[in-house]
C-alpha atoms as one frame of an Amber mdcrd trajectory, in Angstrom:
protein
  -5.043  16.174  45.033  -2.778  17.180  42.375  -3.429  16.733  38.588  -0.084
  15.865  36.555   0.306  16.421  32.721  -0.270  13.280  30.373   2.491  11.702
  28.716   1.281  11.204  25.402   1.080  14.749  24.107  -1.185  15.187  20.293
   2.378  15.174  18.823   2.912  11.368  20.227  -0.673  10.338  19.557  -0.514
  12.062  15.641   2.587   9.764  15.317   1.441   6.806  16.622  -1.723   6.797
  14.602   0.786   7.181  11.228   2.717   4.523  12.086  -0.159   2.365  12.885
  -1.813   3.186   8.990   2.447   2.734   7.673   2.123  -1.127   9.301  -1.499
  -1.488   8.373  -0.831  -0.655   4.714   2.313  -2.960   4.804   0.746  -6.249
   6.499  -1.799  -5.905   4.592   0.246  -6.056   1.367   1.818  -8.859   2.592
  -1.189 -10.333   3.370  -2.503  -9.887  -0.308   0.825 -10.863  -2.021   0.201
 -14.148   0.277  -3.494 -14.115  -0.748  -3.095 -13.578  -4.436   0.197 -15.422
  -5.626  -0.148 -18.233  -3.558  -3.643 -19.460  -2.008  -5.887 -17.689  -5.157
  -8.970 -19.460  -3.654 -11.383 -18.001  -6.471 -10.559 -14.323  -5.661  -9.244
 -12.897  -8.841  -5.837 -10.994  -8.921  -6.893  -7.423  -9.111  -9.965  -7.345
  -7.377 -10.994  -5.273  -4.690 -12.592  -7.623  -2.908  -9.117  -9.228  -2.281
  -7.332  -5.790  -1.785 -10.448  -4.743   0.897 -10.078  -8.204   2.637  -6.388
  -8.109   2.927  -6.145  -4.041   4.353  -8.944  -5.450   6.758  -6.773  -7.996
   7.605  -3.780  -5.841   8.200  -5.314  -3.671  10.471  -6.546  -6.287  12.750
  -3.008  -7.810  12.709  -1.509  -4.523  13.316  -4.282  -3.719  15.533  -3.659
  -6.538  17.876  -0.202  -6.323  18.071  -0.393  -2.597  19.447  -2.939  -3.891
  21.797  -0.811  -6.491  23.218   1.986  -3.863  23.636   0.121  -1.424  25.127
  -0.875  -4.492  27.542   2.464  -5.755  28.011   3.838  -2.352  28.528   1.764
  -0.315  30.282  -1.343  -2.994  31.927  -0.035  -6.025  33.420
């Protein structure tokens, strides 16, 4: 039985976890842009209820979308 090294070294995994927040951040700003300028459904412009909900809603979107890589990629 012979052990062989793992490809994703702390290097890759530090990276990847940056460039998920980077994505996160931006979805979610283009979520709330989305959320605030257009739809307004009684959330006020600057709140942080709207700026929580939409970085929430970022990282699931970015979330999923590395999931179904991963799954595409490295699963099926």
């Amino acid at each position: 039985m012979s052990t062989q090294p793992s490809d994703m070294s702390g290097f890759m995994i530090g990276i990847l976890v940056l460039f998920f927040l980077m994505i996160s951040y931006c979805v979610g700003v283009m979520v709330h842009s989305a959320l605030m300028y257009e739809d307004k459904n009684n959330i006020g412009k600057d709140s942080r209820r709207g700026w929580v909900l939409s970085m929430v809603v970022g990282t699931g979107i970015t979330g999923w979308m590395f999931y179904y890589g991963y799954y595409m990629n490295f699963l099926r």
